[in-house]
C-alpha positions as CSV (number, residue, x, y, z in Angstrom):
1,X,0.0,0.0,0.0
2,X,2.6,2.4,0.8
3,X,4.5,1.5,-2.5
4,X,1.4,2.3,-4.2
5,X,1.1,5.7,-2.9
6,X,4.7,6.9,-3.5
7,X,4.5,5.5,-6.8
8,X,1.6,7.3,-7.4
9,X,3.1,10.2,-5.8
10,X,6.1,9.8,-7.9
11,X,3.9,10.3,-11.1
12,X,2.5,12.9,-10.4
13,X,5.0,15.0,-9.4
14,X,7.0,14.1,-12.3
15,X,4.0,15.0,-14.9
16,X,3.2,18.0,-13.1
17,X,6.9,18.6,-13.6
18,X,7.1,18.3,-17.0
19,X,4.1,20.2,-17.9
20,X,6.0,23.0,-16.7
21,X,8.8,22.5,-18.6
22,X,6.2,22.8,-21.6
23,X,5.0,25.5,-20.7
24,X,8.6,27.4,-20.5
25,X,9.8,26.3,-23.4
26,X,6.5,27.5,-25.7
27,X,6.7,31.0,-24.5
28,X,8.8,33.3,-26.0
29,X,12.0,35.1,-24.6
30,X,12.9,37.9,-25.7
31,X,16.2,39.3,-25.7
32,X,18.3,42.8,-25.8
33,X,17.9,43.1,-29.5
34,X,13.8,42.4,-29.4
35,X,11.7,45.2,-29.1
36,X,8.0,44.7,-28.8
37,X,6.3,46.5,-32.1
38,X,4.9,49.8,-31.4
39,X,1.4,49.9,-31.3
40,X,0.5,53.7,-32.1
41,X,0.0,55.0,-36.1
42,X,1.6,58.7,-36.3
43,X,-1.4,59.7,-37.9
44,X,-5.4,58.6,-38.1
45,X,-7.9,59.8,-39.7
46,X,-11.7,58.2,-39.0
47,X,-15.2,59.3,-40.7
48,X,-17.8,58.6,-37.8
49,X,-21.4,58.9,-38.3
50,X,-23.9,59.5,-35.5
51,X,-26.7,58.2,-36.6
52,X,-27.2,59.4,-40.2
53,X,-23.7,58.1,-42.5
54,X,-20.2,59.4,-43.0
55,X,-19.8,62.9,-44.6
56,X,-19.3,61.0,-48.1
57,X,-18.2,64.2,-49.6
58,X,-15.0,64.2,-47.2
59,X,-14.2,61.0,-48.1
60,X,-14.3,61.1,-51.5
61,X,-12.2,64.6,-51.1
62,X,-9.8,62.5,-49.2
63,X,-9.4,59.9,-51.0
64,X,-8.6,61.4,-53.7
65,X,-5.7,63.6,-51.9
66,X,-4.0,60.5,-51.1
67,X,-2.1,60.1,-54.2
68,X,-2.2,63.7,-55.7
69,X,-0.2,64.1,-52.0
70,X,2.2,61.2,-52.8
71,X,2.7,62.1,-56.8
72,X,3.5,65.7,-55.6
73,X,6.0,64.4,-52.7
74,X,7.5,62.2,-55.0
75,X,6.6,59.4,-51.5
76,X,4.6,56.0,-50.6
77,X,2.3,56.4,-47.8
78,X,1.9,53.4,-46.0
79,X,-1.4,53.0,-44.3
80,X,-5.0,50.9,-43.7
81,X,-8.7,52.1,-44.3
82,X,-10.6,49.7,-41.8
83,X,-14.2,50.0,-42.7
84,X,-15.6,49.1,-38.9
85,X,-19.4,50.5,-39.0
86,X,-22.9,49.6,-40.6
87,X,-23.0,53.1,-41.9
88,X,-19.8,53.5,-43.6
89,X,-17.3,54.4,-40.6
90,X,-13.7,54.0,-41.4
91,X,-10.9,54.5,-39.9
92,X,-7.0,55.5,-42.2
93,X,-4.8,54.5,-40.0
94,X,-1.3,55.8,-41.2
95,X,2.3,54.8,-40.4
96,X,4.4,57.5,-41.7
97,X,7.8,56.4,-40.9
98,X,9.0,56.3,-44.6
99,X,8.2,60.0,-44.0
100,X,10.6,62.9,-42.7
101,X,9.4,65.2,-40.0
102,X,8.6,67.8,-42.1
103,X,7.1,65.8,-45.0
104,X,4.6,64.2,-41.7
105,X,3.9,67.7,-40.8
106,X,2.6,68.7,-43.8
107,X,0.6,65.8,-44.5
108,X,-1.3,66.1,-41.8
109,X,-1.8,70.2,-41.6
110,X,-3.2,69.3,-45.5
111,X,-5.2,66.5,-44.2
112,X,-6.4,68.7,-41.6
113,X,-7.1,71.6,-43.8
114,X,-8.4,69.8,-46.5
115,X,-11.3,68.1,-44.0
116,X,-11.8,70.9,-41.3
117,X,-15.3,71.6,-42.5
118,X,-16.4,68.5,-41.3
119,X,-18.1,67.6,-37.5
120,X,-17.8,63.7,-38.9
121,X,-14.0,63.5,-39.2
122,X,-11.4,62.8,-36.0
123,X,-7.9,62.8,-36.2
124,X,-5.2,61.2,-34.0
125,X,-1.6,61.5,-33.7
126,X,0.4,59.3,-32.1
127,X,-1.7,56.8,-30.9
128,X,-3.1,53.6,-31.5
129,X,-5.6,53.3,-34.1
130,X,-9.0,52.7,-32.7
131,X,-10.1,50.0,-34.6
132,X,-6.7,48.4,-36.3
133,X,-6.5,44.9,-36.7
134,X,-3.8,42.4,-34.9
């Protein structure tokens, strides 16, 4: 009975033991060179609705900016429309990096000038894009 019981005891240590083990091994280290990816845009740019659409006008406007901005600047801007609404919400959620500072500023004073009519238009800098996808 007693051998029983220690053997017993015996398993389940060691299987408790190795399930640890596991679990060390599957999660990942990271070391000096690791960074974790930084999870703000530089720049977003969302059409909301409340109630009644997007200002379709603004879009449109906007999206047609986009490459008259990048032909002109001789650049590539790198960023996500994420449609998230039933009324036609979206969210351009841009990167930027491939910018310079003063090629970001501008971008965004035009963005901002170019839509500043409209109460359906938010803007963020530096900071995560509401509704971006992992």
């Amino acid at each position: 009975m007693k051998h029983t019981f220690f053997l017993i005891a015996l398993i389940t240590l060691l299987g408790c033991n190795s399930n640890k083990q596991t679990t060390e091994n599957t999660t990942p280290s990271m070391d000096q060179n690791t960074k974790p990816a930084d999870p703000n845009d530089r720049f977003s740019v969302s059409f909301i609705s409340i109630g009644a659409g997007t200002d379709g006008k603004s879009k449109d406007q906007f999206d047609q900016f986009i490459p008259v901005f990048e032909q002109k600047n001789k650049v590539k801007l790198k960023y996500e429309a994420i449609p998230w609404g039933r009324e036609g919400e979206v969210d351009y959620c841009f990167d930027l990096t491939g910018l310079d500072t003063k090629k970001q500023t501008q971008f965004i004073a035009e963005t901002k000038d170019l839509l500043k009519g409209s109460a359906l238009v938010q803007y963020k800098e530096n900071e995560p894009c509401q509704q971006k996808r992992n």
